[in-house]
C-alpha positions in Angstrom: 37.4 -39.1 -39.3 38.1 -42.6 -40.7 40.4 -45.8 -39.8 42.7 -48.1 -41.4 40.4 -50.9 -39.6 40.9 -50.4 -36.3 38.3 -49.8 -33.9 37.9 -46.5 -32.5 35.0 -44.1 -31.2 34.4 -40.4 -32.3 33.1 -37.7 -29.9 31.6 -34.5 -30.5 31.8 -31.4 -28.0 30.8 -27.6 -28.2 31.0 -25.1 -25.5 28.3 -22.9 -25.0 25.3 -24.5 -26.6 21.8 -23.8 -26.9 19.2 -26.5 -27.2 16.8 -25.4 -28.9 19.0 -23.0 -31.2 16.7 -19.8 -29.6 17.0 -21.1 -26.3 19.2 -19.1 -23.7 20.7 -22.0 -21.8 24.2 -22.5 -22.6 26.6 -24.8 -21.3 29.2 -27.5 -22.7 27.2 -30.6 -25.0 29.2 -33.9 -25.5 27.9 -36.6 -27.6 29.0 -39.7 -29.4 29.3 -39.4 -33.4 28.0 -42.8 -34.8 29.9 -44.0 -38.2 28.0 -43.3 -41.1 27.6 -47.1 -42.2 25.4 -46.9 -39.2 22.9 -44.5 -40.1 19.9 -46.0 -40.9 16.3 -45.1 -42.2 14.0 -45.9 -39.2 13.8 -45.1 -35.7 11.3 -44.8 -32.5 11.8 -41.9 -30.5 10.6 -42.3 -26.9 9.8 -39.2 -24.6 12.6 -38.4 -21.8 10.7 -38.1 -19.2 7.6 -35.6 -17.6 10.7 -32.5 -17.3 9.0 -29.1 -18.2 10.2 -28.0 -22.0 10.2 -29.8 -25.4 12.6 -32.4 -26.7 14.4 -31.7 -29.8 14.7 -34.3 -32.5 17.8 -33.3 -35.0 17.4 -35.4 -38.3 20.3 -34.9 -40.5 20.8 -36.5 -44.2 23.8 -38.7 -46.0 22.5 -37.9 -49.1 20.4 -35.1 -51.0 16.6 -36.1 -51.9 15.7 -37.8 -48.6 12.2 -37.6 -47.8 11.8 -37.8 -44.2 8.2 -38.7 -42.7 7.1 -38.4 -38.7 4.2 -40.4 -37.4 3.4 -41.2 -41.2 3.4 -37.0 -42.5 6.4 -36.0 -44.6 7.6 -33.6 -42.7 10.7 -32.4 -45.0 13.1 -33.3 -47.8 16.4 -33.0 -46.7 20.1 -32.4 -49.1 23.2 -33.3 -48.0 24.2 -33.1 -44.6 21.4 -30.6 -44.0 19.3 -31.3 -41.1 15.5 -30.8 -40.0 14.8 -29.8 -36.2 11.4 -31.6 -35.1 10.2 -30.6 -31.7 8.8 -33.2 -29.7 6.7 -33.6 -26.1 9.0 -34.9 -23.2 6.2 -37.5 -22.5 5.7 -37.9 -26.4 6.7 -40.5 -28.6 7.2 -40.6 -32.8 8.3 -43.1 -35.5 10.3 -41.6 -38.2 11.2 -43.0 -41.6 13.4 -41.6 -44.2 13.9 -42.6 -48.0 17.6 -42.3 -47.4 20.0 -43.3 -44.3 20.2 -40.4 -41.9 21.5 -39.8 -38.4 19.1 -38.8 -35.5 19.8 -36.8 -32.5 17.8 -36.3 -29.5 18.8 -33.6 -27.3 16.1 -33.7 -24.0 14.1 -30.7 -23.3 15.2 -29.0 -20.0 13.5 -25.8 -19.3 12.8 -24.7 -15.4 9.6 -23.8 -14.3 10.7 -20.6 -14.6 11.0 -20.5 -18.7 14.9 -20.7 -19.1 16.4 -23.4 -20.9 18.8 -25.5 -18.5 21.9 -27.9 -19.1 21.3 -29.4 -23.0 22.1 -33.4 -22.8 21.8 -35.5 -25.8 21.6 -39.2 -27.3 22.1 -40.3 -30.5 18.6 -42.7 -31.6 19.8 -46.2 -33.2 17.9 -46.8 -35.9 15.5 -50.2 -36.1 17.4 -51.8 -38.5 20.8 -51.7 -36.8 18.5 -53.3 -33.5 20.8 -55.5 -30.7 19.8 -59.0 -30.4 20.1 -61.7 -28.1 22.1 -58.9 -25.8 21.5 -58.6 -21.9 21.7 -54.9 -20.8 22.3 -53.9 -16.8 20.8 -50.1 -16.1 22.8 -48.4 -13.5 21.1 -47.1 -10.6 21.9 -42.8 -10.1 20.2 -43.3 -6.2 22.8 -40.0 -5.8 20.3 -38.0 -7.5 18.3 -35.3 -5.8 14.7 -36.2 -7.1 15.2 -40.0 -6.7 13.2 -40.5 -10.2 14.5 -42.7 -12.5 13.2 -44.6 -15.4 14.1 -47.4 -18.4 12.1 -46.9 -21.6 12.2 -50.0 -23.5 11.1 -50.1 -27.5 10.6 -53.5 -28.8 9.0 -54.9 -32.3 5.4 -56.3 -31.3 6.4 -59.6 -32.8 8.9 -59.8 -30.2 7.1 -58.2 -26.6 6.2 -61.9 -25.8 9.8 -62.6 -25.8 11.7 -59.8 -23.5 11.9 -59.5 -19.8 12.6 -57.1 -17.3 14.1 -57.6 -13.8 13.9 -61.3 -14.7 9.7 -61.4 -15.9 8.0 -61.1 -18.8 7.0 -57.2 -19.8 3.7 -56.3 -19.7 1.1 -57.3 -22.1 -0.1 -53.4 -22.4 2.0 -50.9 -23.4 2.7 -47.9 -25.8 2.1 -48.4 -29.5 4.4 -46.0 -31.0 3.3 -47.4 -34.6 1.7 -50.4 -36.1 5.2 -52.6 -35.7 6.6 -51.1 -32.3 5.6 -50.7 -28.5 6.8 -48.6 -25.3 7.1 -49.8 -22.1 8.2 -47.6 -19.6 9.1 -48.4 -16.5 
């Protein structure tokens, strides 16, 4: 898809989807497509939430020979538009860099307590270098959910905690290092 220079907005849909690829839940997944000029080569992945399952991280590559490293391990080197699956804790948390711009995909874990794999839902990780500034963002309350518990993961260079609030005050000094540059609150 490509423009004359207009804005627009891409979306991708499938019916009948499994997250992970083995997994027997199936149902329709919609998620944004981000332009390739905004790929980039670093991201934090924050856990979803405490949900029973595994999240699954979906790293795919712009360009063949792209080394792509988790929590500081190569992990895979990726061609063109091929793609590594990296499965993930919902509590968990990783830092992934890649020699070459890439495009990362986290589709939440979902399984019951009974085993199967529920609804897949998915959202596209901006990478560090493409970070918002000086941007004020409001959080939607769902209080029309059944289980009433809701959270906002915030990931923030260290350099910068001092500097961010939350509800109007300063976040907490302690927090989740996710690497030697970055920090988790979750709240």
């Amino acid at each position: 898809v490509s423009s004359n220079g207009k804005p627009f907005a891409a979306f991708h849909g499938g019916w009948n989807r499994a997250v992970p690829s083995n997994g027997s839940g199936r149902d329709h997944c919609y998620e944004q497509v981000y332009p390739m000029n905004m790929w980039g080569k670093e991201f934090i992945v924050a856990g979803t939430s405490a949900q029973t399952g595994a999240n699954k991280i979906r790293i795919t590559s712009e360009e063949s020979g792209c080394n792509v490293y988790i929590n500081g391990l190569q992990v895979s080197t990726l061609n063109a538009q091929s793609t590594y699956e990296y499965s993930m804790s919902t509590t968990g948390n990783c830092h992934i860099v890649t020699s070459k711009p890439v495009c990362v995909i986290l589709y939440m874990g979902s399984y019951t307590n009974t085993g199967h794999v529920g609804d897949p839902s998915s959202v596209t990780i901006p990478p560090l270098e493409r970070g918002i500034c000086n941007s004020t963002f409001k959080v939607r309350s769902s209080s029309n959910l059944n289980d009433n518990q809701h959270y906002v993961n915030i990931v923030c260079d260290t350099s910068h905690d001092a500097s961010m609030q939350f509800d109007g005050n300063a976040l907490p000094t302690s927090g989740t290092s996710v690497s030697d540059n970055y920090i988790l609150h979750h709240f």
